[in-house]
C-alpha positions, 0 to 999 in steps of 0.5 A: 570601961571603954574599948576602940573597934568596929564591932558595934552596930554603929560601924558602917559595914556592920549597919550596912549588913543589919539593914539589908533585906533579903526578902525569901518569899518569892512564889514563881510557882503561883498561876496568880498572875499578880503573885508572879509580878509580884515575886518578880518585882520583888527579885528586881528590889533584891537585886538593886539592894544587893548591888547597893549592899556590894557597893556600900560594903566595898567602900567601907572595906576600902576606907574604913571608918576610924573605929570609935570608943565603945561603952561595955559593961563588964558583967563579970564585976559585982554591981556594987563595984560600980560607981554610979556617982562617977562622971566618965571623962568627957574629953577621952571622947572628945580627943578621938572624935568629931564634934556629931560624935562627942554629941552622940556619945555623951548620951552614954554616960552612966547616969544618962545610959537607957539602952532600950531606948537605944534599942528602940531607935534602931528598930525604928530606923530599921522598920522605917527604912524596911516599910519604906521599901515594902511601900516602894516595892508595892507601888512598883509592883501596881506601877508593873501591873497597871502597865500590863494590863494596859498592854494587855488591853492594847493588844486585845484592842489591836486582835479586836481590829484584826477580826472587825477587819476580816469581817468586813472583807467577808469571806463568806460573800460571794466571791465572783460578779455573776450570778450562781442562778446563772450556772444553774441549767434549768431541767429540758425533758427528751420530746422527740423520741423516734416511738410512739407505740409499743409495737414500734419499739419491740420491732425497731431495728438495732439503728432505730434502737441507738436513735430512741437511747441518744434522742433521750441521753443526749437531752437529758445525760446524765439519766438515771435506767429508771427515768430513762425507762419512763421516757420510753414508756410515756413515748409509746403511752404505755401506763406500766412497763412489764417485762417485756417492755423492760426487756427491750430497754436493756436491749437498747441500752447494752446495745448503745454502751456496746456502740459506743454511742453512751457511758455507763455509770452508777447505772446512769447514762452519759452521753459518749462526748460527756465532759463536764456535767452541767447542774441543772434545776429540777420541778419535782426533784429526786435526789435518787435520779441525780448522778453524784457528778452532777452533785459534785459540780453543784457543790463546785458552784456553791464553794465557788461563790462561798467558801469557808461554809457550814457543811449543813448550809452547804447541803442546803444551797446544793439541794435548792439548786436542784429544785428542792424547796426542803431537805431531807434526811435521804436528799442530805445523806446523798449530798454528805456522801459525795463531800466526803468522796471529794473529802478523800480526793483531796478536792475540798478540805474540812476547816473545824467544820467550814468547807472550802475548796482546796486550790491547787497550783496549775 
């Protein structure tokens, strides 16, 4: 029997909804890089086929399909009810149908009926059109990451430039004309020191005593007491200084400080005009007679001609400065102790481990 309505596969509204994918396997969780192009490529392709999906679907509704005759098999009827022998109308199809649909439908006649093969048409036809979108989905989604990729490379290409530029200005080089021995004083020993004995000095007057500690102060300040002593000493050709000579080195000095004529500071002596400390390269240096001033200018010079550097290449630049042919833990304690002072007076800043100096707006 025979029955007019848009229920079956063929009707354009139905196929339309049998043949759209709708494809639930996105993973926008994955840390894959090309699972999460892939999901959205995939959700690209979706969204195109919905809007095809909309699009066919609205026409369809606008204008139907005329509705075609529709083959049913009334399974309610015995098989014996049915003539197998009988030849359908052919013409019943014909009044109602063009000529592709007349052609398509004398393919359901009884005799002629093979529905798997039927089945089986429309599953190719689905599977084709379905392996046709995996196949454009999968181009696109290589078209996607080949173009990442290459943008990748570009911008690593680019990143790359960016460093070789910064290297070639370098920094690290110096940064003013002259040369940094030129700002290096060499070391000048007090000579004429107003003694020559002993005796001379435990006599001397309160103003003799202020001359014998500014012939040395003013030459060699900032001084350590010790080397200050040594000078004193080697005046008055002493080879060992008791108490008594020590004595009196207090009593010149505490006199000095009191008249004003020298500073006092980490028991070494400035000059009283003392402004700035000049650095100054020593023959046999110790880095216990070095006042941490004169440290902390030689440390001004080196981030003056380089800067950012290494805190380890940093106390090797200053120690050579003051004459040192070779480090020592003592000599680079004494050095890492001053930077961390002007670490805290804001003076220099520590930048994952380069030092530089810290410009401040005048």
């Amino acid at each position: 029997m025979t029955y007019e309505g848009a229920s079956n596969i063929d009707n354009p509204l139905r196929r339309n909804n049998f043949n759209y994918n709708r494809n639930k396997e996105r993973n926008f969780e994955s840390q894959n890089i090309r699972d999460r192009m892939r999901s959205v490529s995939q959700s690209i392709n979706e969204i195109k086929n919905e809007v095809k999906y909309i699009n066919k679907s609205l026409k369809e509704i606008e204008n139907p399909t005329a509705p075609k005759k529709v083959f049913v098999i009334d399974r309610t009827l015995p098989v014996d009810d049915y003539d197998v022998n009988h030849n359908y109308n052919q013409e019943d199809y014909k009044s109602n149908a063009n000529e592709d649909n007349y052609e398509n439908h004398t393919k359901y006649d009884i005799n002629g009926l093979n529905l798997n093969e039927r089945l089986k048409s429309n599953d190719d036809n689905v599977n084709s059109e379905n392996y046709s979108n995996y196949s454009n989905s999968k181009d696109n989604l290589e078209n996607i990451i080949q173009d990442l990729n290459e943008d990748y490379i570009k911008i690593e290409k680019e990143r790359a430039q960016k460093i070789n530029q910064l290297k070639e200005k370098d920094t690290t080089k110096t940064i003013k004309k002259e040369d940094i021995n030129d700002l290096i004083a060499k070391y000048k020993t007090a000579k004429d020191i107003p003694v020559n004995k002993a005796e001379e000095f435990y006599n001397s007057t309160n103003k003799k005593l202020l001359d014998i500690v500014n012939s040395v102060v003013i030459v060699e300040g900032p001084i350590h007491i010790s080397e200050f002593t040594t000078r004193i000493k080697e005046s008055c050709n002493l080879k060992r200084a008791g108490p008594k000579f020590k004595k009196h080195i207090d009593k010149s000095i505490s006199l000095a400080e009191k008249e004003n004529a020298i500073l006092i500071i980490d028991d070494f002596l400035f000059p009283s005009d003392w402004t700035k400390t000049i650095v100054r390269k020593r023959v046999n240096p110790n880095i216990d007679l070095i006042s941490k001033d004169e440290i902390e200018e030689n440390i001004k010079i080196v981030l003056d001609f380089i800067s950012p550097i290494n805190q380890k290449e940093l106390i090797k630049r200053v120690s050579r400065n003051f004459g040192f042919k070779s480090t020592s833990k003592k000599t680079s304690n004494k050095i890492s102790g001053v930077i961390d002072y002007m670490f805290s007076k804001q003076i220099i800043n520590n930048n994952n481990g380069e030092i530089e100096a810290i410009i401040k707006n005048k």
